[in-house]
matplotlib code that plots the C-alpha trace (Angstrom):
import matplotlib.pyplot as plt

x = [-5.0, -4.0, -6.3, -5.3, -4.2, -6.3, -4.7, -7.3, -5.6, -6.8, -10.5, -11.1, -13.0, -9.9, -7.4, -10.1, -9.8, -6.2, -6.1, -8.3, -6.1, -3.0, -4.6, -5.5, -2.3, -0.5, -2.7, -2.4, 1.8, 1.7, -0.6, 1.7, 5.0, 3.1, 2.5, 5.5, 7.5, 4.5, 5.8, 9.0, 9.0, 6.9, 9.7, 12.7, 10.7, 9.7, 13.0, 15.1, 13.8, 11.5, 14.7, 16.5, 13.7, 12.9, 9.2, 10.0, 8.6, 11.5, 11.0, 12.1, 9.0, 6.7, 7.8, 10.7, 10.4, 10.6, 8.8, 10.2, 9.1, 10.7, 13.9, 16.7, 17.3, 17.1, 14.2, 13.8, 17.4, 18.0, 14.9, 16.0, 19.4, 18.2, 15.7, 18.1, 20.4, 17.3, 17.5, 15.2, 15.0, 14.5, 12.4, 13.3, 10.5, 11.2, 11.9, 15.3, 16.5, 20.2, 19.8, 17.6, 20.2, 23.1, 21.1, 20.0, 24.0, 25.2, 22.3, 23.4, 27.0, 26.4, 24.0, 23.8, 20.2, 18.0, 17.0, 14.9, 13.8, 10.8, 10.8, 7.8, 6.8, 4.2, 3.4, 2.5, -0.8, -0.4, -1.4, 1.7, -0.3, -0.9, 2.5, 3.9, 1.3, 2.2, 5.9, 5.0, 3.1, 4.7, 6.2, 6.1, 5.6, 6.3, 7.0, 5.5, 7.1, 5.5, 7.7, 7.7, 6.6, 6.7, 7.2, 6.6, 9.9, 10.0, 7.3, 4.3, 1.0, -1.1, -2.6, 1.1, 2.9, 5.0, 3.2, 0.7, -2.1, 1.1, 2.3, -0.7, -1.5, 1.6, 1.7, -1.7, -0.7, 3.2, 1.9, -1.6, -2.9, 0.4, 0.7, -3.4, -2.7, 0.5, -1.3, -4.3, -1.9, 0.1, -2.1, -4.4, -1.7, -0.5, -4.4, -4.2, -1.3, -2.4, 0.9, 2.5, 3.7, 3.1, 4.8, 3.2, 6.5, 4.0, 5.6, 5.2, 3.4, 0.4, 0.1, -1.5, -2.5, 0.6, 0.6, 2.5, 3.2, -0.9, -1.4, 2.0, 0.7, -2.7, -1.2, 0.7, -2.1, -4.6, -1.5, -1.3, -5.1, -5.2, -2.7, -4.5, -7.6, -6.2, -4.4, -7.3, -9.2, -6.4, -4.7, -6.4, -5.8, -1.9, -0.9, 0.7, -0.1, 2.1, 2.2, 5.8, 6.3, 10.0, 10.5, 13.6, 16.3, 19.4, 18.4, 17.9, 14.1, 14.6, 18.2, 19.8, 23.6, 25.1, 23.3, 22.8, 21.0, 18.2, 18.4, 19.8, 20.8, 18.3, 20.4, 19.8, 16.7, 15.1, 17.7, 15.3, 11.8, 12.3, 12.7, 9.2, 7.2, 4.9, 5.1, 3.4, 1.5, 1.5, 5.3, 7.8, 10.8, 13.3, 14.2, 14.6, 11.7, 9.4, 10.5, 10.0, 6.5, 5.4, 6.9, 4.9, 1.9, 1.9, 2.0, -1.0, -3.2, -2.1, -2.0, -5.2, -5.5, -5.3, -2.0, -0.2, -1.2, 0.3, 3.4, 3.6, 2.9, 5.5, 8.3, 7.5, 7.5, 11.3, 11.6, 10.3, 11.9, 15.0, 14.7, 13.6, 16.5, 18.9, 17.2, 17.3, 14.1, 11.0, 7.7, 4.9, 2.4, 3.1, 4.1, 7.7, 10.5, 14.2, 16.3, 16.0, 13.1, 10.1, 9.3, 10.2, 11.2, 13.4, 12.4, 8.2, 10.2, 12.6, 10.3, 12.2, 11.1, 12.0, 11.6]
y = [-83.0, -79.7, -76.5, -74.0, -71.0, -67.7, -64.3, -61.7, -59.3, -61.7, -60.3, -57.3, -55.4, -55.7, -54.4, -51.9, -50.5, -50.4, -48.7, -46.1, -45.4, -45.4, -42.9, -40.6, -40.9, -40.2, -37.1, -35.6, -36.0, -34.2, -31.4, -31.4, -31.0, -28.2, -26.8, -26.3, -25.7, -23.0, -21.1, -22.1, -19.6, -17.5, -16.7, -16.9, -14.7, -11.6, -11.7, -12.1, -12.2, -9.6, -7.6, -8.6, -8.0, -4.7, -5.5, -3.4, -0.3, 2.9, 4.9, 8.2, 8.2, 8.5, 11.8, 13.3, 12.8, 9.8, 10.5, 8.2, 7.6, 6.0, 7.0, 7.9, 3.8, 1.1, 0.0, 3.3, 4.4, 1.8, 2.9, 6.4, 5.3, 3.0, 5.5, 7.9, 5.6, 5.5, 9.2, 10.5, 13.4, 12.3, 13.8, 12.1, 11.8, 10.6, 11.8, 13.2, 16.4, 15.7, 11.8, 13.0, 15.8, 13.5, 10.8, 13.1, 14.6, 11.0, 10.4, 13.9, 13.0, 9.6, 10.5, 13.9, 14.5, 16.7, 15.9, 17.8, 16.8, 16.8, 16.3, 14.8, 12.1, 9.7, 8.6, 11.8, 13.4, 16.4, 17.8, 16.3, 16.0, 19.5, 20.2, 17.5, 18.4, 21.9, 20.6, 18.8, 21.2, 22.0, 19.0, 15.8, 13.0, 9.5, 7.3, 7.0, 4.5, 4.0, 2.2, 3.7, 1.7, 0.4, -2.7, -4.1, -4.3, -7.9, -10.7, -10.1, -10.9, -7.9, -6.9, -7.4, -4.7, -2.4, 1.7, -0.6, 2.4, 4.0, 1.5, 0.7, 4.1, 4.4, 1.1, 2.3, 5.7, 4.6, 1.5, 2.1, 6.0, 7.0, 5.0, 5.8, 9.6, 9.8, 8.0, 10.5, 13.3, 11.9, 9.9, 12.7, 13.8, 11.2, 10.2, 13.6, 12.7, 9.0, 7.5, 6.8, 4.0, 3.7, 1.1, 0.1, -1.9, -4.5, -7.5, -11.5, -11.3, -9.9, -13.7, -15.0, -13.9, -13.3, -14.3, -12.1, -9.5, -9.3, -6.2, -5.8, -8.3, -6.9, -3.3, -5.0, -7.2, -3.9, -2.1, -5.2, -4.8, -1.2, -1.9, -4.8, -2.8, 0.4, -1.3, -3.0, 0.7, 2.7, 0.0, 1.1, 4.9, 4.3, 4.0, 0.7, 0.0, -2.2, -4.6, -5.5, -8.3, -9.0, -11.4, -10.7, -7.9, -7.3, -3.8, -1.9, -3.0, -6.8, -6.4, -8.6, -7.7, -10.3, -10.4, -13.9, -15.9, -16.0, -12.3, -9.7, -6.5, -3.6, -2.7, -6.1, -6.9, -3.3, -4.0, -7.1, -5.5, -2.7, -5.1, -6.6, -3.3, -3.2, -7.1, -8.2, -6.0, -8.1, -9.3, -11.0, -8.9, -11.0, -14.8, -16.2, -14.9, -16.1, -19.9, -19.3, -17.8, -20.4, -23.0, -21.3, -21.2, -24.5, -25.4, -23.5, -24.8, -28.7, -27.7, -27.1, -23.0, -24.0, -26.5, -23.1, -20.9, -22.8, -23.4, -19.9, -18.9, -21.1, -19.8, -16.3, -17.7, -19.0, -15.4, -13.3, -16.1, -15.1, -11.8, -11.6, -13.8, -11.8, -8.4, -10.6, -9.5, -11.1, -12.8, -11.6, -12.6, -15.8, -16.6, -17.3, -15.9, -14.8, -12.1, -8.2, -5.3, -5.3, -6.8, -4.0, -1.6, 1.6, -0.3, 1.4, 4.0, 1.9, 0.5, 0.4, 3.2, 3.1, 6.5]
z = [-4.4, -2.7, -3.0, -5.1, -3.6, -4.2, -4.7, -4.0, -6.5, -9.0, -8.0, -10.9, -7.8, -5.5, -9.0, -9.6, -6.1, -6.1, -9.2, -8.0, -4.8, -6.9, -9.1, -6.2, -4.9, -7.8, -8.1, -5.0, -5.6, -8.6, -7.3, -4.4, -6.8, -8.6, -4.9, -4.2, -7.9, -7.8, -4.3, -5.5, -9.0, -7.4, -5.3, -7.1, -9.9, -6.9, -5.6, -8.2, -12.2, -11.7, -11.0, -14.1, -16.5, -15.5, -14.2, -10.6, -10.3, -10.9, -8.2, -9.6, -11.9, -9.0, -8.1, -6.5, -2.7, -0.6, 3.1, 6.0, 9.2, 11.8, 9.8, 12.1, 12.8, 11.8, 8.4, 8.5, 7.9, 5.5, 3.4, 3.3, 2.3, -0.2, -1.9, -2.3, -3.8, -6.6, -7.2, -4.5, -2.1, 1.7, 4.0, 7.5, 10.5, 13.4, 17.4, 18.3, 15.4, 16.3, 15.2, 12.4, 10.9, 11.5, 9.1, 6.9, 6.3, 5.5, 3.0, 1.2, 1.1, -0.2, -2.9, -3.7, -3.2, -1.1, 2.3, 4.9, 8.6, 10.8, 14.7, 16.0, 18.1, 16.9, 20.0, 22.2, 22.0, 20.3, 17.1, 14.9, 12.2, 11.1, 11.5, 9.0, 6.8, 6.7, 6.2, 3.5, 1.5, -1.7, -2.4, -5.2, -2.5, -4.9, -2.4, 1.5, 4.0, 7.2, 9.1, 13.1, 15.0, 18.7, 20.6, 24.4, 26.1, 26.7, 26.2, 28.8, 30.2, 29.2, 32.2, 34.0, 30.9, 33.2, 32.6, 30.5, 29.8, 28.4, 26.5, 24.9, 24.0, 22.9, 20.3, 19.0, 18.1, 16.3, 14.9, 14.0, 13.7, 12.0, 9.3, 8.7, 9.4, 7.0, 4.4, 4.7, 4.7, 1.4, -0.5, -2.1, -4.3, -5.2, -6.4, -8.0, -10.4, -10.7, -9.3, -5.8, -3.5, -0.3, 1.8, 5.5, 7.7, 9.2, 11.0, 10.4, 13.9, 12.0, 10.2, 13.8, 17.5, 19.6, 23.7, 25.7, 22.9, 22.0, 21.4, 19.4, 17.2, 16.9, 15.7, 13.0, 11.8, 11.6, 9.0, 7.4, 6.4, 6.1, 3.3, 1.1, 1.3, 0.0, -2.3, -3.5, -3.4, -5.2, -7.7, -10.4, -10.1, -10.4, -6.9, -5.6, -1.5, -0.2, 3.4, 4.4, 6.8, 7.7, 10.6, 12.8, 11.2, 12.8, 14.8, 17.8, 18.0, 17.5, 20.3, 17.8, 16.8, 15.0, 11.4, 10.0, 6.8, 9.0, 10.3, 7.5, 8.3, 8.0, 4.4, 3.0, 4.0, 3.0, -0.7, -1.6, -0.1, -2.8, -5.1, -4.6, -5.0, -8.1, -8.1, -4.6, -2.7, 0.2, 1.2, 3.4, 1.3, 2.1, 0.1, 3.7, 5.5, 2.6, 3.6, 7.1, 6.7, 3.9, 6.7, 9.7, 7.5, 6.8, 10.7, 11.2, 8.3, 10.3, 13.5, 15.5, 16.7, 20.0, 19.9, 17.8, 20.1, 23.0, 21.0, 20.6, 24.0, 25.1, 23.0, 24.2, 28.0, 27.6, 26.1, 29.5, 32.1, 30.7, 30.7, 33.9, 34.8, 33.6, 35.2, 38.3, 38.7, 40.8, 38.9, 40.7, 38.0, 38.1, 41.9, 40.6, 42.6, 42.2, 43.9, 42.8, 42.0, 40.7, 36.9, 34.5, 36.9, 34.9, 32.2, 31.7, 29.3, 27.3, 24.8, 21.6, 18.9, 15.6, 15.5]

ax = plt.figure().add_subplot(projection="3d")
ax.plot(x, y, z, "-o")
ax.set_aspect("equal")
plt.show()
């Protein structure tokens, strides 16, 4: 007489392991769905709802002037335009008066508010701070946007950065000491009245070290925690601190024309980072940009530091050889060679400013 056969699930230790792993799994999947319905609401609700309920901060009550730097292009422009649209007077900092005044005319003509100009350069080594803060005196400051800021010309090697000890004088001082000056300047009347915003233009580089644009990436990271701390110092004395992180805008300082999905003009991106104030204090503005960052946080939680690092490295690498490339220029730092000057020759003054 044949054996009969034996099916090991018929073992009540072999169901009760199964069971257990189903369990899990079933678990984990539901915390996973929750996951992501979570980031999911949370966004729709910051950059949407929040608007339609009313739970965004009005601007006007804050007081009655906006101040903008970086504002003649740009982020900047677009927050000057889009603050005056909310009922508030403009003042306008940034580099070149004609640029400035020419800005400052449209916003008056589109909506009828006040606007005055200051000329200074955030990244010389003068005493610019005594004379914006004599400009300043006298008025209701609501609302503070630090947004000038500075970028390499083109993906580099630190040590290779055409004019470097310029250039990285000149990031620290737009992208760090002026957003901490303008907020020491602003921020003590606004304490005074027990309301204010103040809104720091950091960058999605600040999420994670940057090869070939390090120091770029470093500046944005210190505004990005300049602003959480303050905000965590000040949010109970009625003043709302906010860190702004778009990734690519369609702009001067990004070179990119065409807007896309991906890559919204200045006006729509800066339309939905309003939007957000008094609901995140930490923010990516922008529907889009919040996917890519949640996607691009994700890889970095899986991915060990050093794999990321190299991916990113190696995206910024196509980045250079092209622009070198199209400069027809000659890689000296890295023994590669092609017809033409110098790497970054002319080029040691032409790093964009959003100023």
């Amino acid at each position: 007489m044949a054996a009969e056969g034996h099916c090991p699930l018929a073992d009540p230790g072999v169901t009760y392991s199964v069971s257990v792993f189903a369990y899990l799994g079933l678990f984990f999947a539901v915390y996973l769905l929750c996951r992501i319905l979570y980031v999911l609401w949370q966004g729709f609700y910051t950059c949407y709802l929040a608007r339609w309920l009313g739970h965004n901060i009005n601007f006007r009550k804050m007081g009655e002037w906006a101040v903008v730097t970086g504002a003649s292009d740009g982020i900047g422009k677009a927050y000057c335009e889009e603050l005056a649209a909310r009922g508030l007077n403009i003042v306008l900092i940034s580099r070149t008066l004609e640029k400035l005044q020419a800005v400052a005319h449209e916003i008056e003509e589109a909506s009828n508010v006040k606007t005055k100009v200051i000329a200074v350069d955030f990244t010389s080594s003068g005493d610019i701070y005594s004379t914006i803060r004599r400009e300043l005196q006298g008025l209701e400051i609501g609302v503070l946007v630090n947004n000038v800021g500075i970028s390499y010309v083109y993906p580099e090697f630190f040590s290779a950065v055409p004019d470097g000890d310029k250039v990285m004088e000149s990031i620290i001082r737009a992208n760090c000491i002026a957003a901490t000056m303008m907020t020491r300047i602003v921020l003590p009347q606004m304490d005074e009245r027990r309301r204010g915003v103040i809104i720091n233009v950091s960058s999605i580089s600040a999420m994670h070290p940057l090869p070939l644009l390090s120091a770029y990436a470093a500046s944005k990271a210190y505004l990005d925690n300049l602003s959480q701390g303050l905000h965590a110092e000040y949010k109970d004395r009625g003043i709302f601190i906010q860190s702004v992180m778009p990734a690519y805008v369609s702009t001067k300082m990004s070179k990119i024309r065409k807007a896309t999905y991906m890559v919204p003009t200045a006006t729509t991106y800066v339309r939905e980072a309003l939007n957000t104030v008094g609901i995140e204090h930490a923010t990516y503005g922008y529907g889009p940009h919040k996917i890519r960052a949640l996607v691009q946080r994700k890889l970095m939680e899986c991915l060990p530091h050093n794999a990321f690092m190299n991916i990113s490295k190696a995206s910024l690498l196509q980045i250079r050889k092209l622009y070198y490339k199209k400069k027809g220029i000659e890689d000296t730092f890295l023994g590669k060679r092609s017809s033409g000057a110098s790497a970054g020759e002319g080029d040691a003054g032409e790093q964009i400013k959003s100023q």
